[in-house]
N, C-alpha and C positions, 0 to 999 in steps of 0.2 A: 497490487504493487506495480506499477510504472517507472520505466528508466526514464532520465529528463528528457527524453524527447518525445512522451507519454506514449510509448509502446509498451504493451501490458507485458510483464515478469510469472504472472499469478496472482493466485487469488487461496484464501484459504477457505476451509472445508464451512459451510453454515451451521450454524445455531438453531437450536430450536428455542422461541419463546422471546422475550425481549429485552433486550439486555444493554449494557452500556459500553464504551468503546473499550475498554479495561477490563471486562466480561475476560478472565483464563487467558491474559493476555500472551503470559510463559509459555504455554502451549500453542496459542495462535503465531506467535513472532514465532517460536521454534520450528514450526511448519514450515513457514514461508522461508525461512534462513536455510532449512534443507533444500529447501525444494530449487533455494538458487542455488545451491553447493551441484545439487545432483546436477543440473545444467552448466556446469563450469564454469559459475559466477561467482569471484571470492568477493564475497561481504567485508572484509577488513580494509576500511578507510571509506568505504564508502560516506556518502550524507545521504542520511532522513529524514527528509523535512513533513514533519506531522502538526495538525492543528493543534489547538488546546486540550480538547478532551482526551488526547493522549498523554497529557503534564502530569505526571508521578514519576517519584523516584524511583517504584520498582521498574516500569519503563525503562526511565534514562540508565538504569544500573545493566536492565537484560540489553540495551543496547551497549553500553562500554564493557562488556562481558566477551562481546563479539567486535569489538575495535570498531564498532560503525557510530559513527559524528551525528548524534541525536540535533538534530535543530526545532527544535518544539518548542511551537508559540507558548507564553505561559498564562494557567488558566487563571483569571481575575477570582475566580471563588473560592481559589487555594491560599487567597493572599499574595505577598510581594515575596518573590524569590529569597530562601534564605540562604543561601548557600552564594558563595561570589563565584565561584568554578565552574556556576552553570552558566553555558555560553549562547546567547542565541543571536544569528544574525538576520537582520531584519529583511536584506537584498536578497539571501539567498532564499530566505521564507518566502518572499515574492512570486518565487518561480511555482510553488506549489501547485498552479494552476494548473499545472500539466497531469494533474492526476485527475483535476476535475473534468479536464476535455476529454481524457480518456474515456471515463468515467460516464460522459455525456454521450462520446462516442458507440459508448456499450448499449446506450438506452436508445440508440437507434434500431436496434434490433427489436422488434416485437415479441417476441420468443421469451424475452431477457425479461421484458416490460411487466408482464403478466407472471405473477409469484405465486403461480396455482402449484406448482411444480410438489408430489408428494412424496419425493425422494428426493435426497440427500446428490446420490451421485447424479443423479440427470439437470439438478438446476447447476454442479459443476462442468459436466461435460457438457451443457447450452456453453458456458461460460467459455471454455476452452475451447470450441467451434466459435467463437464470437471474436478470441485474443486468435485463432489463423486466421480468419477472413481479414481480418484488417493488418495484420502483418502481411498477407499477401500484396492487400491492396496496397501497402506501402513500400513495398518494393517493387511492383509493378508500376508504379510510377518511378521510379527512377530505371528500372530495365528499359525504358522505351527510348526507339533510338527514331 
């Protein structure tokens, strides 16, 4: 998870085995929605801008549950949206990109690259040593005088 200016929030815990974006999703979003609360990030009114394969109502439901503005593309294999109430805006979807540089940005680390990792907590604490390095480095670019 990335704020819009693709600096990393977290990440949740991995899966074993292989699974789809929707894979306990209740449990995965409720992770991450703590994990911003415990940082003193309030989630209500936020925007989510998520691709297709997050298009379900249970989704959009666990999102208006917690007041956060689901904008998720909609998936072609679900069919044509039946519901009129469901809102998606196409400019804001745009911006999604900033999850992918982040995202890109993470795969510069070699550590990250290589998914040999045989535990649980060490491929997340790589991950967490990955989101300071680049916080730092992002403010270290604007500290300099």
């Amino acid at each position: 998870m990335a704020d819009k200016k693709g600096q990393m929030l977290g990440c949740s815990q991995p899966e074993a085995g292989v699974h789809h974006y929707l894979y306990d999703i209740g449990l995965v979003f409720t992770e991450l929605c703590n994990l911003l609360k415990e940082a003193g990030i309030e989630t209500e009114g936020l925007f989510l801008k998520a691709d297709a394969g997050f298009d379900s109502d249970g989704f959009r439901s666990l999102c208006a549950d917690r007041k956060i503005e689901a904008n998720n593309a909609f998936n072609p294999r679900n069919g044509e949206p039946s519901d009129d109430s469901l809102y998606f805006e196409e400019q804001l979807f745009k911006r999604r990109n900033t999850i992918e540089r982040a995202i890109a940005w993470l795969d510069s680390f070699k550590a990250l690259l290589i998914r040999f990792e045989t535990k649980a907590i060490h491929w997340v604490n790589l991950h967490l040593l990955a989101f300071m390095v680049l916080f730092i480095r992002k403010i270290n670019k604007t500290l300099k005088l």
